[in-house]
PyMOL CGO cylinders between C-alpha atoms (Angstrom):
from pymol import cmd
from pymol.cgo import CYLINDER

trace = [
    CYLINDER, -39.25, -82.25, -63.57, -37.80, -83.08, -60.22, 0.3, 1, 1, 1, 1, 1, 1,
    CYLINDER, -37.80, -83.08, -60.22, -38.38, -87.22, -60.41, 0.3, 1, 1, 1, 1, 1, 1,
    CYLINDER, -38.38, -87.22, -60.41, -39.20, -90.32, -62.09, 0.3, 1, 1, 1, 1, 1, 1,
    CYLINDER, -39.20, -90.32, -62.09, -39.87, -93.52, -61.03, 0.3, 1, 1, 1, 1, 1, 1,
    CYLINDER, -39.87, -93.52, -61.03, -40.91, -96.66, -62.91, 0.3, 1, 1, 1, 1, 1, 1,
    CYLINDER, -40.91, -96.66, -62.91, -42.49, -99.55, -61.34, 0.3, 1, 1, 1, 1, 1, 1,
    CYLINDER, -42.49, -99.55, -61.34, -44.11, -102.56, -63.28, 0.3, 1, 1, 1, 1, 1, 1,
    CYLINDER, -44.11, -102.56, -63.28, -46.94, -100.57, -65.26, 0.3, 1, 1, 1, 1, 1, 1,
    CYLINDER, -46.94, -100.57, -65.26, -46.70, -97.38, -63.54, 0.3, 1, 1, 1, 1, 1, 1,
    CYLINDER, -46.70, -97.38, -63.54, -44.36, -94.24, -64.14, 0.3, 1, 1, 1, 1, 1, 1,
    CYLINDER, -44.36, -94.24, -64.14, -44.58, -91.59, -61.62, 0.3, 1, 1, 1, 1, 1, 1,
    CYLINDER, -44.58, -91.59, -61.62, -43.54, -87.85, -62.06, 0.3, 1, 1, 1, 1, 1, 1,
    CYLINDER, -43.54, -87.85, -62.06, -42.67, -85.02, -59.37, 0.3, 1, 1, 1, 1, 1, 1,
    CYLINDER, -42.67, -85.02, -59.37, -43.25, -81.99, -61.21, 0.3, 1, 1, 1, 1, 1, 1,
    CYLINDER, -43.25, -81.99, -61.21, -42.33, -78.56, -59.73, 0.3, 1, 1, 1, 1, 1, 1,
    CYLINDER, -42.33, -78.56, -59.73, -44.01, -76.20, -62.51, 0.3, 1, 1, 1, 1, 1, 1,
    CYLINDER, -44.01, -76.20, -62.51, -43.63, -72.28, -62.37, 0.3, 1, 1, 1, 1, 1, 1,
    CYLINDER, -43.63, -72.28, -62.37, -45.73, -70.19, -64.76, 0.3, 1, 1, 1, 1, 1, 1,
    CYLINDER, -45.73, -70.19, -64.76, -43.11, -67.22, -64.21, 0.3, 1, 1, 1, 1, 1, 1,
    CYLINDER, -43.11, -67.22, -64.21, -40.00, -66.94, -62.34, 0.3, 1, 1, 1, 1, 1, 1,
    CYLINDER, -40.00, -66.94, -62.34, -40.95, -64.70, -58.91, 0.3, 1, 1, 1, 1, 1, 1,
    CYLINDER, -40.95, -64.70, -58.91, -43.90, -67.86, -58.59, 0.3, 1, 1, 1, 1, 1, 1,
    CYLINDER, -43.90, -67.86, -58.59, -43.66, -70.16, -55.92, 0.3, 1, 1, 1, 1, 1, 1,
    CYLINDER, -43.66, -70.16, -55.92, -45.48, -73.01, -58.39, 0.3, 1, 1, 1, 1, 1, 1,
    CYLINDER, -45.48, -73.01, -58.39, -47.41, -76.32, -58.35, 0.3, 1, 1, 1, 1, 1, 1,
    CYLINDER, -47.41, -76.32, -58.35, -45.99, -79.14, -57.36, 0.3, 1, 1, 1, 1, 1, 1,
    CYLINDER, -45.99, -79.14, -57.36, -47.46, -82.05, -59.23, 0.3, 1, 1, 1, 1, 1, 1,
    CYLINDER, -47.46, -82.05, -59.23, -47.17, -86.06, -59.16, 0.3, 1, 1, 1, 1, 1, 1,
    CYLINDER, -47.17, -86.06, -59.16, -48.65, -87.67, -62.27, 0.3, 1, 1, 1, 1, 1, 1,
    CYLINDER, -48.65, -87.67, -62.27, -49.15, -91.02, -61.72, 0.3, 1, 1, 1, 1, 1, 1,
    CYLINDER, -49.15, -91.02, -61.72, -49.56, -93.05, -65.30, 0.3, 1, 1, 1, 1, 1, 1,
    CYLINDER, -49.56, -93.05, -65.30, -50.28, -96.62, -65.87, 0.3, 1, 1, 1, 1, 1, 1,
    CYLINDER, -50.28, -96.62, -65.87, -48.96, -98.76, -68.94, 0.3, 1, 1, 1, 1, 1, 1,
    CYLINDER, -48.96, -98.76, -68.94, -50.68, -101.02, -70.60, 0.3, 1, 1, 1, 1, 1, 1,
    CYLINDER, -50.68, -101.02, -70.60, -49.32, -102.48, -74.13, 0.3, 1, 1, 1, 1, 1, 1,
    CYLINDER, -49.32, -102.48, -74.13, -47.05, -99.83, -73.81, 0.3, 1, 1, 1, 1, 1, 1,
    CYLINDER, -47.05, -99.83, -73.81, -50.01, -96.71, -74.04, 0.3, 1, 1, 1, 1, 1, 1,
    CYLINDER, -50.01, -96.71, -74.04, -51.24, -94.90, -70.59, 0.3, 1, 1, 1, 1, 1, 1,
    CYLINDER, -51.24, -94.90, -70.59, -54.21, -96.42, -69.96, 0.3, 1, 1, 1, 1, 1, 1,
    CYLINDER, -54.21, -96.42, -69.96, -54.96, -94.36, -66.69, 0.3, 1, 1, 1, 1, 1, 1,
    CYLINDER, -54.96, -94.36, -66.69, -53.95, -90.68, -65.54, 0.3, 1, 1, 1, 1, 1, 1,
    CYLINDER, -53.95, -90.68, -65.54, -53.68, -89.50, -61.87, 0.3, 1, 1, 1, 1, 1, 1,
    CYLINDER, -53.68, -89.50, -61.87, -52.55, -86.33, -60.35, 0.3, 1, 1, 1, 1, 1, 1,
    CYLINDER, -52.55, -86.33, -60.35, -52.49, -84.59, -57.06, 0.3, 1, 1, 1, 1, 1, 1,
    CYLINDER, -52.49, -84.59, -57.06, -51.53, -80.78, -57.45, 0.3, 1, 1, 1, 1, 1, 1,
    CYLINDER, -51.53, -80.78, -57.45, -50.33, -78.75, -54.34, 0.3, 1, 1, 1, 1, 1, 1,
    CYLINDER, -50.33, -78.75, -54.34, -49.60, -74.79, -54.20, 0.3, 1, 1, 1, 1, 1, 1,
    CYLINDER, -49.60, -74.79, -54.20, -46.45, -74.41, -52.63, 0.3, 1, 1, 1, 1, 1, 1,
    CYLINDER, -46.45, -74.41, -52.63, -47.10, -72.62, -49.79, 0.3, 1, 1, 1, 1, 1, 1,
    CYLINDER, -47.10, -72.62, -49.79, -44.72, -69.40, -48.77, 0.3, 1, 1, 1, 1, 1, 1,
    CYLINDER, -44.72, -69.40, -48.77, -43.35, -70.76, -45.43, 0.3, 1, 1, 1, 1, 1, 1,
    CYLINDER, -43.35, -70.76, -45.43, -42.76, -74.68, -45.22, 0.3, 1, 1, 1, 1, 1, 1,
    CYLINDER, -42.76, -74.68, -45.22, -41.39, -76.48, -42.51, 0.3, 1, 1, 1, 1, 1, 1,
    CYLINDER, -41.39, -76.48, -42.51, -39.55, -78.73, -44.76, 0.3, 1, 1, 1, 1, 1, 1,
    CYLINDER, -39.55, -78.73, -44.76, -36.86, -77.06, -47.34, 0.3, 1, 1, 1, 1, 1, 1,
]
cmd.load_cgo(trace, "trace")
């Protein structure tokens, strides 16, 4: 888990996951909304980390 931000009902996750340790990975925001405190909706946007990136 890289970050987490709450906002009103949301919570929002940047997830850099790695199924082994040579992988580049997924990188992953969740995006959750709360409602009576249970999630109530579920979004995410998955990206491949690609091998050259102009941004470190």
């Amino acid at each position: 888990m890289k970050r987490v931000f709450a906002d009103g009902d949301y919570v929002i996750l940047h997830v850099h996951a790695k199924r082994d340790s040579g992988a580049r990975g997924t990188v992953v925001v969740d995006i959750y909304r709360i409602e009576n405190g249970k999630i109530v909706e579920h979004w995410d946007v998955p990206q491949d980390v690609p091998e050259q990136s102009a941004n470190d």
